[in-house]
C-alpha positions as CSV (number, residue, x, y, z in Angstrom):
1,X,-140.7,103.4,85.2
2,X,-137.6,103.2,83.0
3,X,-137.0,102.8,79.2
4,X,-138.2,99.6,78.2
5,X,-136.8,97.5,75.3
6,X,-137.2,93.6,74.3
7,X,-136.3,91.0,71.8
8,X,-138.1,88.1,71.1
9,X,-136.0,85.1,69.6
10,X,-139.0,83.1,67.8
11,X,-139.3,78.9,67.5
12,X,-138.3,76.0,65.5
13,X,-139.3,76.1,61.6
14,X,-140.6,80.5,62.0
15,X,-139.7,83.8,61.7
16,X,-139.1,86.8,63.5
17,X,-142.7,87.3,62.2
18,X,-144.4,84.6,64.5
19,X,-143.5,87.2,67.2
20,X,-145.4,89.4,65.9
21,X,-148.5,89.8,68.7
22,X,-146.1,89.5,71.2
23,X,-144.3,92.6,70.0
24,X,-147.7,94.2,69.2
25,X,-148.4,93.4,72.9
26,X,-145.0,94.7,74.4
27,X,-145.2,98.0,72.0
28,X,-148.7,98.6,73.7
29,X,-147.2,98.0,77.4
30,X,-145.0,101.0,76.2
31,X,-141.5,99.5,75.4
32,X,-139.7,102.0,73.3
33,X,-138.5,99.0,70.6
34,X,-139.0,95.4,70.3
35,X,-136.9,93.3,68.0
36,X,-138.1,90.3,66.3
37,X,-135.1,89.1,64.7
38,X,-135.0,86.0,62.5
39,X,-133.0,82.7,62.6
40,X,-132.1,79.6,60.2
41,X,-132.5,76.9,63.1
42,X,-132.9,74.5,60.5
43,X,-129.7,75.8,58.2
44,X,-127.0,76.7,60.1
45,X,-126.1,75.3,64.2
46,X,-126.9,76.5,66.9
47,X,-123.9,78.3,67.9
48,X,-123.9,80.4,64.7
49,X,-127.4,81.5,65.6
50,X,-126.4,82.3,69.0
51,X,-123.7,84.8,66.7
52,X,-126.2,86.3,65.5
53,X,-128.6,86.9,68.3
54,X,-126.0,88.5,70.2
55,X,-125.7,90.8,67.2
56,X,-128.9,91.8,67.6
57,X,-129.3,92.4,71.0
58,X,-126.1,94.8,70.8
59,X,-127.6,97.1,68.3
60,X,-131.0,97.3,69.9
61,X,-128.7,98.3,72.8
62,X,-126.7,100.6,70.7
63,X,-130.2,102.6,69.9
64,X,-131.3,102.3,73.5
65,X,-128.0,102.8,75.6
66,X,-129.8,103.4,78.8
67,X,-133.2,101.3,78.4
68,X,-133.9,98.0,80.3
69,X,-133.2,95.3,78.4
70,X,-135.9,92.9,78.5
71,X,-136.5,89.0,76.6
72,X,-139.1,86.9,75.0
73,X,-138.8,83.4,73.6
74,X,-140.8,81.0,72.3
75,X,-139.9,77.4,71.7
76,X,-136.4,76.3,70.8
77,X,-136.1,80.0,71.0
78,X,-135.3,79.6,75.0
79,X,-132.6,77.4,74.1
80,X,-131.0,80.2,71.3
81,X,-131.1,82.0,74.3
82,X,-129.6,80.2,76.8
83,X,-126.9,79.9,74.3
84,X,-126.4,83.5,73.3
85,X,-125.8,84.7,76.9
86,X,-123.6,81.5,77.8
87,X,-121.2,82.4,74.6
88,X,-121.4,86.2,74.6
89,X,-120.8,88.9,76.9
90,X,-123.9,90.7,77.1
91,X,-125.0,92.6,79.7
92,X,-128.1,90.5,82.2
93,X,-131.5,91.3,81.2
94,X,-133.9,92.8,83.2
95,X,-136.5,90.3,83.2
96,X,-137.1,87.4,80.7
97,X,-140.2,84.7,79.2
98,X,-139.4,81.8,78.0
99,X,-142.7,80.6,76.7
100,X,-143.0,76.7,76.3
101,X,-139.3,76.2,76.0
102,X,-137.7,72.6,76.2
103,X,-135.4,73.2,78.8
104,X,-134.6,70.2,79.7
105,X,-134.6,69.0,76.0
106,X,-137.5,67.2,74.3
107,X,-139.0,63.5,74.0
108,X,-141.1,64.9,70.7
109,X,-137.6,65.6,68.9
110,X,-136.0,62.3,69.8
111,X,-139.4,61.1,68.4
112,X,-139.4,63.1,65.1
113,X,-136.1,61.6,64.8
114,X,-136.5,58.6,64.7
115,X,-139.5,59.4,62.4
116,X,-137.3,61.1,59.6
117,X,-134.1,60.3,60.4
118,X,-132.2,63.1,58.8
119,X,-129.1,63.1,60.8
120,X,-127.7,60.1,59.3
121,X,-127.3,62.1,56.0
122,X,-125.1,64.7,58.3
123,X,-128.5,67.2,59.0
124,X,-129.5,67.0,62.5
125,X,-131.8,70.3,62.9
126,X,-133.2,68.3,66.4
127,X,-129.7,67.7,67.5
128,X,-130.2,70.4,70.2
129,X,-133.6,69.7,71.6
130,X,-133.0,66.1,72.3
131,X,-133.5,64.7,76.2
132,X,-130.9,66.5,78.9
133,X,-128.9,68.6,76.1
134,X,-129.9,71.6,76.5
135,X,-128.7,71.4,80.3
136,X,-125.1,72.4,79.9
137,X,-126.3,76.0,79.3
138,X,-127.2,78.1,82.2
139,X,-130.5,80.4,81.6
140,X,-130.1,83.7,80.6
141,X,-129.0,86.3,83.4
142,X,-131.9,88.0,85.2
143,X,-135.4,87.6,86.8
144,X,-136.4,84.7,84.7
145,X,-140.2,83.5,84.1
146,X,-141.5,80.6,82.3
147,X,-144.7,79.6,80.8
148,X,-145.6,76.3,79.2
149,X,-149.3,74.5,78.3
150,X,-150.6,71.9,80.1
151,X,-154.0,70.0,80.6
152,X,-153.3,69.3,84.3
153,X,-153.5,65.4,83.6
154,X,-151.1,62.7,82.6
155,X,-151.8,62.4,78.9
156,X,-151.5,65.9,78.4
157,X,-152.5,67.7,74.7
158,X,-150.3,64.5,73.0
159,X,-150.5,61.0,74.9
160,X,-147.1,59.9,73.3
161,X,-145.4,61.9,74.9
162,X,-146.0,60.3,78.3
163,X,-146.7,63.7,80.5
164,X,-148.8,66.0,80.8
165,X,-147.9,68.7,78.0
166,X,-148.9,71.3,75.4
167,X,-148.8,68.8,72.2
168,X,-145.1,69.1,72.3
169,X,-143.0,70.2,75.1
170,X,-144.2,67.8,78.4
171,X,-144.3,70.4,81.7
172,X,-141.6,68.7,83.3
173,X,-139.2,69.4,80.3
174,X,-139.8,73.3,80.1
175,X,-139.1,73.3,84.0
176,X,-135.8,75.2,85.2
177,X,-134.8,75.4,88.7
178,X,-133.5,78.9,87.9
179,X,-136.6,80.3,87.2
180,X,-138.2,82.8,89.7
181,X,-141.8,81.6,88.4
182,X,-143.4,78.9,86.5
183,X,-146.6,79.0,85.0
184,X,-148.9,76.6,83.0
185,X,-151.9,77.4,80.8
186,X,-154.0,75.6,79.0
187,X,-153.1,76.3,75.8
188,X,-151.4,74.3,72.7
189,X,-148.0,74.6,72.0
190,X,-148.1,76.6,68.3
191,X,-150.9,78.9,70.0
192,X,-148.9,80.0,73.2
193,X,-147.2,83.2,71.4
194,X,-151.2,84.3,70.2
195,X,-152.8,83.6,73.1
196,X,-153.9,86.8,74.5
197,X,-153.8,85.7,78.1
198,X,-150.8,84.6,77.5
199,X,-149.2,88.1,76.3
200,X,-151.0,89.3,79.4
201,X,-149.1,87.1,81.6
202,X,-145.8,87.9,80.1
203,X,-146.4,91.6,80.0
204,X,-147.5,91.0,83.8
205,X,-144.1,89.3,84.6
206,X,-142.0,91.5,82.8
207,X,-143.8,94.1,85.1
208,X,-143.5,92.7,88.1
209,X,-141.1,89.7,88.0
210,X,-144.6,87.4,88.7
211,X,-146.9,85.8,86.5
């Protein structure tokens, strides 16, 4: 098998430190490095983020010229993603998670917004995660994998939300016709990243391009 590298681009309101177990994981699978940058979501937009990922993934390259590049997000980290590769020229990945991403944008933002309306003092931190606008960026290039939570039934972990879903993202919002495979576990939203059957699954995809 070839050199193995990954980054992981963590969620809303964390670190690079929330990937932690998921780098732990990867590490054990034998890639050579795996980065867990961090991001301001909440301070700066989107796009600047998206600056900086790209940043990142070209000097893990730069120590690993000839390593597969490989991707794990969690979150609104999907959508720093989607992003990053839309706006930059990097290379396609190998293989990429995108763990309980709101792909198709999320009802619980638009909810929290209305909730603590923030934007109408000029902060909008949930501007990018509200219903459909995440859609005008293509997902990353490469085999592309995604796993979400889910009960299997129509109230899902939070019954406001309408859907069955993992207390914050519904299943039919991390969906992506792009995607190779599509997975759901029952497991909460905030636990998905320590889940260990969920680093098994991921390992497993980034493996074999299957959950």
């Amino acid at each position: 098998m070839a050199a193995r590298v990954a980054v992981c681009f963590h969620g809303f309101l964390r670190s690079g430190a929330a990937m932690w177990w998921m780098s732990r994981r990867l590490r054990a699978a034998g890639f050579a490095e795996v980065a867990t940058p961090t991001f301001g979501y909440h301070l700066r937009g989107i796009e600047a983020n998206a600056a900086a990922a790209a940043a990142a993934v070209r000097a893990l390259q730069a120590r690993h010229p000839d390593a597969e590049l490989h991707l794990v997000t969690h979150s609104y980290g999907g959508i720093l993603a989607r992003v990053t590769w839309a706006n930059h020229a990097l290379p396609p990945l190998r293989r990429a998670v995108l763990v309980s991403p709101p792909n198709q944008g999320a009802m619980a933002a638009e909810l929290a917004r209305k909730v603590v309306p923030v934007h109408r003092a000029g902060w909008d931190p949930f501007a990018q995660l509200l219903p459909g606008v995440p859609a005008r960026w293509p997902l990353p290039p490469g085999e592309v994998g995604i796993l979400t939570g889910g009960t299997g039934s129509p109230r899902g972990m939070n019954p406001l939300l309408g859907d069955d879903n993992d207390g914050t993202v519904r299943v039919d919002e991390a969906r992506h016709d792009g995607a190779v495979d599509f997975l759901v576990v029952p497991v909460h939203h905030s636990l998905t990243i320590l889940s260990p059957a969920v680093l098994d699954r991921v390992v497993h995809f980034l493996d074999y391009g299957r959950f």
